[in-house]
C-alpha positions in Angstrom: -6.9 101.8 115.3 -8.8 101.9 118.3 -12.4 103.4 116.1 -13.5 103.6 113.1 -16.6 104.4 111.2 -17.4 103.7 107.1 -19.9 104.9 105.1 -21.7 106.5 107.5 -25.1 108.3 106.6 -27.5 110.1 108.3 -31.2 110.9 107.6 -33.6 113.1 109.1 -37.0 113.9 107.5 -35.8 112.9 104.0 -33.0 115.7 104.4 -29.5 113.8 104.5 -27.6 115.0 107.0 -24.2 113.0 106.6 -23.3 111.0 103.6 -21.2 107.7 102.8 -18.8 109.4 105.7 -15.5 107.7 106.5 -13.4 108.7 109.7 -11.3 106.6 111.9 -9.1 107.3 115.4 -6.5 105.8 116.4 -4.7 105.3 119.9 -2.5 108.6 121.4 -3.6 110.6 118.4 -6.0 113.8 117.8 -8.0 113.7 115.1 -9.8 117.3 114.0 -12.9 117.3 112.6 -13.5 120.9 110.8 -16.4 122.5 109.0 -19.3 125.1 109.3 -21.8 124.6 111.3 -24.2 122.6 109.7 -21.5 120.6 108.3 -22.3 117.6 109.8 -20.1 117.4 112.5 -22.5 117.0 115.1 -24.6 114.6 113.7 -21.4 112.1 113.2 -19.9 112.8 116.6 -23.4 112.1 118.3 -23.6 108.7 115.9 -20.2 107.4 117.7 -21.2 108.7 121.2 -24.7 106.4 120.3 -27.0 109.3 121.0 -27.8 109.1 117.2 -28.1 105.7 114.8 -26.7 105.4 111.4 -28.9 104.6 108.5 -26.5 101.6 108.3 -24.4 100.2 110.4 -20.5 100.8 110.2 -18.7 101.5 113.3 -16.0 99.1 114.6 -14.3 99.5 118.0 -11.2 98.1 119.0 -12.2 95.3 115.9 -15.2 94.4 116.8 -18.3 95.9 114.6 -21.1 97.4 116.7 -24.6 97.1 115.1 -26.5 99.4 117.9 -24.7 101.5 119.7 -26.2 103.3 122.8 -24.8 105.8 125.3 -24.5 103.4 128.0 -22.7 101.2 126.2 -20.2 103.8 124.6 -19.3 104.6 128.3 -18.6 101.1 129.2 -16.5 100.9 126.3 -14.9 104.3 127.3 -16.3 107.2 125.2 -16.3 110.3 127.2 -17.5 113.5 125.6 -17.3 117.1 126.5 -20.3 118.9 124.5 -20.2 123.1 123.4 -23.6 123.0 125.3 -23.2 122.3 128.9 -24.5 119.3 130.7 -24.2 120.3 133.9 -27.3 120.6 136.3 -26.9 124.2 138.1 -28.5 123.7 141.5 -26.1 121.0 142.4 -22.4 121.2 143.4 -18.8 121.1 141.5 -18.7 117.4 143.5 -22.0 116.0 142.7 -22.1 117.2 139.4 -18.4 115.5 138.9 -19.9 112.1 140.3 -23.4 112.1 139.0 -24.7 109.3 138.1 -21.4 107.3 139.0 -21.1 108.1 142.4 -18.5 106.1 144.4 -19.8 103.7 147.2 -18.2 102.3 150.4 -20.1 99.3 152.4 -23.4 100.5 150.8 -23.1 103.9 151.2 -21.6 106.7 148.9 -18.4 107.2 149.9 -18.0 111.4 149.6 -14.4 111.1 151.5 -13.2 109.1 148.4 -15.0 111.2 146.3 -14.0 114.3 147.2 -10.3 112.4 147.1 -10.4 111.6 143.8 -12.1 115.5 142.7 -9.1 117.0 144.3 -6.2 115.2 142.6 -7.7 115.5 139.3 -8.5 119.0 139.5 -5.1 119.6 141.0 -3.7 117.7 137.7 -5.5 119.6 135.7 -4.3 122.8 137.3 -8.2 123.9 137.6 -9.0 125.8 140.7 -12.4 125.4 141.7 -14.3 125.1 144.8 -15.6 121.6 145.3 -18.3 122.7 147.3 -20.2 126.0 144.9 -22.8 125.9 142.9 -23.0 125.4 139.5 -25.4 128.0 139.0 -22.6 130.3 140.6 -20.1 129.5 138.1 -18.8 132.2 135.4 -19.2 130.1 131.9 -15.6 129.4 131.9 -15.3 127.9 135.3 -18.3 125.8 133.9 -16.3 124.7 131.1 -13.7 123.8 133.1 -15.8 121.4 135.3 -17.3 119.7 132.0 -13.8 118.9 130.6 -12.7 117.6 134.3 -16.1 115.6 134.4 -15.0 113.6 131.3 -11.6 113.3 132.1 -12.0 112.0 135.6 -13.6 108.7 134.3 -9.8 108.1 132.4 -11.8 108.0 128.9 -10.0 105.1 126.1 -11.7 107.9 123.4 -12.3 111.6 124.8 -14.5 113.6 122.3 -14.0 117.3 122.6 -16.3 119.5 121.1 -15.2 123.1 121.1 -13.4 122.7 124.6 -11.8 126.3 124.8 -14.8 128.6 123.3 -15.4 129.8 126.6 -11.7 130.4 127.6 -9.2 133.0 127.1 -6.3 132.4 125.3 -3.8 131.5 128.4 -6.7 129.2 129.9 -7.1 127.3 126.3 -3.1 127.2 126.2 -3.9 125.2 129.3 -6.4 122.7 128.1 -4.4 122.0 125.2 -1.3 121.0 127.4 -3.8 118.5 129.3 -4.7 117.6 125.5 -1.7 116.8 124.5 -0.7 114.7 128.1 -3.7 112.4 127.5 -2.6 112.0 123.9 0.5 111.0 125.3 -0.9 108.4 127.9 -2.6 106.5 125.0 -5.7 108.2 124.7 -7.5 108.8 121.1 -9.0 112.0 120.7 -12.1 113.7 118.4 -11.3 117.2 119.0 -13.8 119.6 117.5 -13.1 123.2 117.3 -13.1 126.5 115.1 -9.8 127.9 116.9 -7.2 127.5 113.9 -4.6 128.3 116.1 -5.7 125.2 118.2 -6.1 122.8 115.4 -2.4 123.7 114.3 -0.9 122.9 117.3 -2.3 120.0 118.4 -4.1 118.0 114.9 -2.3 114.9 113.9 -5.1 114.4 111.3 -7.9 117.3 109.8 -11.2 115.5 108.5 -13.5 118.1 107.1 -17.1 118.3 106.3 -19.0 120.2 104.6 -22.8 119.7 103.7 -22.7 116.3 105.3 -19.9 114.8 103.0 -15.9 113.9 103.8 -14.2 116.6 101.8 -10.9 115.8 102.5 -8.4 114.5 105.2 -5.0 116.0 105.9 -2.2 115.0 108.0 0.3 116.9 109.8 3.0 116.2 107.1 1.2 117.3 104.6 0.8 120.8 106.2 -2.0 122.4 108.0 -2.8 125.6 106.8 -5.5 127.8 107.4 -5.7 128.9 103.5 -6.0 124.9 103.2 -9.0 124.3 105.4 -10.7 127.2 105.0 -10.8 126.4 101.4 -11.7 123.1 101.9 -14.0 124.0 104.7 -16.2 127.1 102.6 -15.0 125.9 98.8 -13.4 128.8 98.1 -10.3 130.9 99.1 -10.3 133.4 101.3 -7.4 135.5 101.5 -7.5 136.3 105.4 -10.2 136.2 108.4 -10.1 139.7 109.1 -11.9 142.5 107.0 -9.7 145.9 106.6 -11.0 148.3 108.4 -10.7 152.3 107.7 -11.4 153.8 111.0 -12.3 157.3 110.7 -13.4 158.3 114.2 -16.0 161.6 114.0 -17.6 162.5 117.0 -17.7 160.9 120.8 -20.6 158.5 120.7 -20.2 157.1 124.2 -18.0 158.3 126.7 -17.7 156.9 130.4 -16.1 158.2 133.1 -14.8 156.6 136.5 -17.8 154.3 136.9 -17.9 151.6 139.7 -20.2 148.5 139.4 -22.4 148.2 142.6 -21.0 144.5 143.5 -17.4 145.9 142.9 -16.7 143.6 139.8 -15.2 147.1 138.4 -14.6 150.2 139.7 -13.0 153.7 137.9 -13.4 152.5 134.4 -12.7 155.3 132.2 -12.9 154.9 128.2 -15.0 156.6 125.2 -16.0 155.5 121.7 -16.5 157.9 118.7 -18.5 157.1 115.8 -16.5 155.4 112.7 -13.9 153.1 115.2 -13.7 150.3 116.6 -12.6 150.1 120.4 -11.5 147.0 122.1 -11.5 145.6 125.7 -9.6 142.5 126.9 -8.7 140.9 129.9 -8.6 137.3 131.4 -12.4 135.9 131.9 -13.5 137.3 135.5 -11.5 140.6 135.1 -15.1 142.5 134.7 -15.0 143.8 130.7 -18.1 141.9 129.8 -19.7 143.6 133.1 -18.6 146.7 131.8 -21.1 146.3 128.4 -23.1 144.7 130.3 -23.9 148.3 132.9 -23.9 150.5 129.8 -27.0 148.8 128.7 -28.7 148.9 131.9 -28.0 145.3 132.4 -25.6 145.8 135.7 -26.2 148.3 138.2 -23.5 150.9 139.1 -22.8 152.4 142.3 -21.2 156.1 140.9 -19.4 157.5 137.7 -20.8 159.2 134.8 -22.0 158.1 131.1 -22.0 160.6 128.0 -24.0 159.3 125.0 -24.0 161.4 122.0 -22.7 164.0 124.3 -25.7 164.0 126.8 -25.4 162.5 130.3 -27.6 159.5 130.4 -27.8 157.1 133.5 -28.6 154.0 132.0 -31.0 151.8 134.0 -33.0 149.3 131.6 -32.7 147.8 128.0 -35.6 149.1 126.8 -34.2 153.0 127.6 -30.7 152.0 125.8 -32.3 150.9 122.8 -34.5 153.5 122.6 -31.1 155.6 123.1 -29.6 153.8 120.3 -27.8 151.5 122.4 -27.2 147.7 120.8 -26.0 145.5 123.5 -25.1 141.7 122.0 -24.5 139.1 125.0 -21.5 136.9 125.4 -24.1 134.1 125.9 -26.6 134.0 122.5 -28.2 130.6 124.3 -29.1 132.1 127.6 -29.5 135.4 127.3 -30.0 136.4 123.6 -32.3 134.5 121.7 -35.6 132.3 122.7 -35.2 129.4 120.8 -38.4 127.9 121.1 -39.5 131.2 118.9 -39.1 131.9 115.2 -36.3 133.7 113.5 -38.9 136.7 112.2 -39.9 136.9 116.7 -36.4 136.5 118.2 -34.8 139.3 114.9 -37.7 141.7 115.8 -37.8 141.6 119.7 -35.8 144.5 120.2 -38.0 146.6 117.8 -41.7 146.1 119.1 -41.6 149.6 120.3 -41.7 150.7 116.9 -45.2 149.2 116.5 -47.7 151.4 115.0 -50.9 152.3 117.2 -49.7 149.7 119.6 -49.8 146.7 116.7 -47.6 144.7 115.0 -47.0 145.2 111.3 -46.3 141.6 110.2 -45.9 142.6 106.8 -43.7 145.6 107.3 -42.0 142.9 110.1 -41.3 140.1 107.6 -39.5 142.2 105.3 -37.1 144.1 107.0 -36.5 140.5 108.8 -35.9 138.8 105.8 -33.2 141.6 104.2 -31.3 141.2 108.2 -31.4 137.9 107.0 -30.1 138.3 103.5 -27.6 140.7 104.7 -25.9 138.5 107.5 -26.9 135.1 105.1 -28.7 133.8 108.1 -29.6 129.9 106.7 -32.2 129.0 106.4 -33.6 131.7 105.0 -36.9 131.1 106.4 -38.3 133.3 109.2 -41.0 131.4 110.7 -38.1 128.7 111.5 -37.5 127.9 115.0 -34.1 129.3 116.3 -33.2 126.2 118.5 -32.9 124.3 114.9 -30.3 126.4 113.9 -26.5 125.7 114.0 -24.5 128.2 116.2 -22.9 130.6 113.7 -26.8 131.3 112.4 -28.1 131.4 116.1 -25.6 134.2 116.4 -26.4 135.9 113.2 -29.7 136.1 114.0 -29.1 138.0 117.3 -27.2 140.2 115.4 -29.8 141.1 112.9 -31.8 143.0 115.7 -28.8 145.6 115.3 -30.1 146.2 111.6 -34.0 146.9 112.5 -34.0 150.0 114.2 -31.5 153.2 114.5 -28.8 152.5 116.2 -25.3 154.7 116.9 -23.7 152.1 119.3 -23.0 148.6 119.2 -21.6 146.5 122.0 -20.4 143.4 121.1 -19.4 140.7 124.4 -17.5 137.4 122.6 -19.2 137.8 119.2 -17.8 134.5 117.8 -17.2 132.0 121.0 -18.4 128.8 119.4 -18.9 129.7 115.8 -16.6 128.4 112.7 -14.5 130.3 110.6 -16.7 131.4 107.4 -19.3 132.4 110.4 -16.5 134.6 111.9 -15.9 136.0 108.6 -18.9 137.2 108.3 -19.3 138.8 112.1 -16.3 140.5 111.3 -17.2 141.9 108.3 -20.6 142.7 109.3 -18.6 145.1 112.1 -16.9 146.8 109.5 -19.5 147.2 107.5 -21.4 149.2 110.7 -18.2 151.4 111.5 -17.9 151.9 107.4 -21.7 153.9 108.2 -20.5 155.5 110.7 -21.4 153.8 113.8 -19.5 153.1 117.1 -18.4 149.6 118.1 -17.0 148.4 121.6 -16.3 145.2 120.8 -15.4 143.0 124.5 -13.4 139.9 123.5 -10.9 137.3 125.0 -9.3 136.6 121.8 -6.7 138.3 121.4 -6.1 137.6 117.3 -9.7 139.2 117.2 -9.6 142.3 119.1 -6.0 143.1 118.1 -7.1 142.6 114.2 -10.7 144.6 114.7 -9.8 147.6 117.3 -8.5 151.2 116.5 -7.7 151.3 120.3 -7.5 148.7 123.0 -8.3 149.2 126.8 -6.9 146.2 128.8 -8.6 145.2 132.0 -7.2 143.4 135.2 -9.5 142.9 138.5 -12.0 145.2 137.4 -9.7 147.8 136.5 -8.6 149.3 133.2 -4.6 149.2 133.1 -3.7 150.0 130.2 -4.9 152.2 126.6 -3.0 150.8 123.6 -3.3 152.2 120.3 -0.8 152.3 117.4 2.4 150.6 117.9 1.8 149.7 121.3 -0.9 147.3 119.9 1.2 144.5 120.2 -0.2 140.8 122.1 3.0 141.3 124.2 1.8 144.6 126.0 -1.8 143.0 126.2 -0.3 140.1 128.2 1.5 142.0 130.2 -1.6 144.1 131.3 -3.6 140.7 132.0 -1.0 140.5 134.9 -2.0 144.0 136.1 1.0 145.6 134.4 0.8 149.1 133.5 2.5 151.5 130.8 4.0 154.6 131.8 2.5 157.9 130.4 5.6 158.2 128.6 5.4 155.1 126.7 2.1 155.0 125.5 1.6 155.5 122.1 -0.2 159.0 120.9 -2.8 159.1 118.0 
């Protein structure tokens, strides 16, 4: 046993955030730790990386108890972490941002030539292809991920803590990461992998620890069977039957329709697809392909060069936020952090934002405001139920929920969803999903963009399937299969013949 940690408990403000907590690692192992957000989990993985203190001391590494643990000295003893939230400084390079703060040095001097060695074979090792020399800032957010997990793994980490490695991925890149997982498990290393991907935690957990409202619930091994009935369960208290909500698609007239556009940076070009009200319509490709860009022009958000949009039957050249939403256009980024919510603001501000057009005489109704805020709220059981609240104290499942709950404060006939759940847990993703079928259920019209493929194959009437910026293939029916979705990742397409009629 190379860590471990007893009756640990955390404090904050009199509000307990973990209690009496027990959780060990051992050597070329990969122990899960599962919950909702808020569970806890963050609180105990920042007590082992030193970043927080326990109320009590109880860690032991390699046998030897540790009474004050800092971050410097969890990287001499060889703690690496790679966080959901990026640490990365944009303005710099892949190299320096690989090397910062531990550059390498030569007669006095930092030794790039090494450096740049060393970047290579790793990345190469890794089988992550990115350019040494770009910006972060130029990054898409899974390239970004990729240079955070090479960051920690190019010190050669003892214990590698992993929090939600592959939110950010699509499925064939996470396969990827949890091949390098399972190599470093092999070499020796332990490993705190955190993540909300059951598929994940089933392939790789030797041992499940979950939380839930700061206490140890349970441990299970890998010979005792890891089910998702058994940690949802465990994770929520109560059983739940399956993730995905049945949907009755009952698709009424064309609510947006789109015709041959071309984005004016040629990240798509000829995209052709439409949306009636009552379904659900997917889009996946690999990250890069240009789907999200594709939301992201519909809402004014990405300029187009030529091509034609219908909304509720009326041609509409879409060319700021404000005109879609006044259209009854709902755009939700892939990116709640950076582009959807203003954390420094309160729940009631960042749920209302999209609405202060509907102001009366030019002012705010606060009263009118906190109430339909609070039943958005109490409809997506945003926690705490408190809108004055500030959204940068929330976990991510609520951050997300609370973006959403902009959809519910004005009229709206079509909702665009990019990634709803990268980064959330499973009873959050529960509730996304039903909160989509409760929208088509009234009659709305969903594009929902998504890189997993267990989510947009479960959720979508019909699938479009995108491959450098173009759409390859239409699946609907039997032809919905993750075999023919794969196969148009690689730019595959079907023949008329064999594509499945409504």
């Amino acid at each position: 046993m190379i860590l471990s940690a007893k009756a640990i408990s955390k404090t904050f403000s009199g509000n307990r955030a973990l209690s009496q907590v027990d959780f060990d690692l051992n050597a070329d192992e990969v122990h899960v730790l599962f919950g909702e957000n808020g569970a806890g989990k963050s609180t105990l993985i920042n007590i082992l990386l030193g970043v927080l203190q326990p109320d009590d001391p109880g860690l032991t590494i390699d046998g030897v108890a540790i009474t004050k643990l800092d971050p410097t000295r969890a990287n001499d003893l060889g703690i690496a972490v790679v966080l959901q939230e990026f640490s990365l400084v944009p303005t710099m390079s892949v190299i320096d941002n690989l090397f910062l703060g531990r550059e390498l040095k030569g007669t006095g001097f930092i030794d790039r030539r090494k450096m740049r060695q060393v970047a290579t074979t790793r990345l190469s090792e890794l089988g992550f292809r990115i350019d040494l020399n770009r910006r972060v800032s130029e990054l898409s957010r899974a390239e970004r991920q990729m240079v955070e997990i090479a960051k920690a793994i190019i010190r050669k980490p003892r214990i590698l803590v992993l929090d939600e490695p592959t939110a950010s991925l699509t499925d064939s890149e996470a396969d990827h990461v949890l091949d390098i997982v399972q190599k470093l498990r092999a070499s020796g290393v332990g490993i705190v992998y955190v993540s909300h991907r059951l598929r994940e935690i089933q392939s790789l957990a030797d041992r499940v620890s979950v939380l839930r409202n700061g206490v140890l619930v349970g441990t299970v091994t890998r010979a005792e069977g890891i089910t998702e009935g058994r940690l949802v369960a465990m994770m929520t208290g109560r059983q739940i039957g399956s993730l995905f909500p049945v949907i009755d698609h009952a698709p009424g007239k064309p609510c947006l329709e789109i015709e041959s556009i071309c984005a004016g940076d040629g990240s798509f070009a000829d995209v052709s697809l439409n949306v009636s009200a009552g379904e659900v319509v997917g889009i996946a490709g690999l990250v890069g392909c240009g789907k999200g860009s594709v939301g992201r022009a519909v809402f004014g958000l990405h300029a187009t060069a030529k091509g034609r949009i219908r909304l509720n039957q009326q041609d509409i050249r879409p060319r700021s936020p404000r005109q879609m939403l006044r259209a009854g256009v709902c755009y939700f980024p892939s990116d709640r952090n950076a582009e959807g919510l203003a954390g420094i603001r309160s729940i009631a501000e960042n749920c209302a934002i999209a609405s202060l057009d509907l102001a009366k005489f030019g002012w705010i109704r606060q009263e009118h405001e906190q109430t339909v805020v609070r039943d958005a709220m109490k409809r997506l059981a945003v926690k705490p139920m408190d809108p004055s609240a500030a959204v940068a104290s929330l976990s991510g499942g609520n951050r997300q929920k609370v973006m959403l709950a902009r959809g519910l404060l004005r009229k709206t006939d079509v909702f665009i969803f990019d990634e709803p759940t990268v980064g959330i847990d499973v009873g959050a993703k529960i509730e996304v999903y039903q909160f989509i079928a409760d929208l088509v259920a009234r009659g709305a019209a969903v594009l929902l963009i998504s890189s997993e493929l267990s989510e947009v194959l479960a959720l979508s009437r019909r699938i479009y399937v995108m491959h450098e910026g173009s759409i390859v293939r239409e699946l609907q029916g039997e032809n919905m299969t993750q075999e023919n979705i794969l196969e148009g990742f690689f730019g595959h397409r079907l023949q008329n013949d064999e594509r499945e009629v409504a």
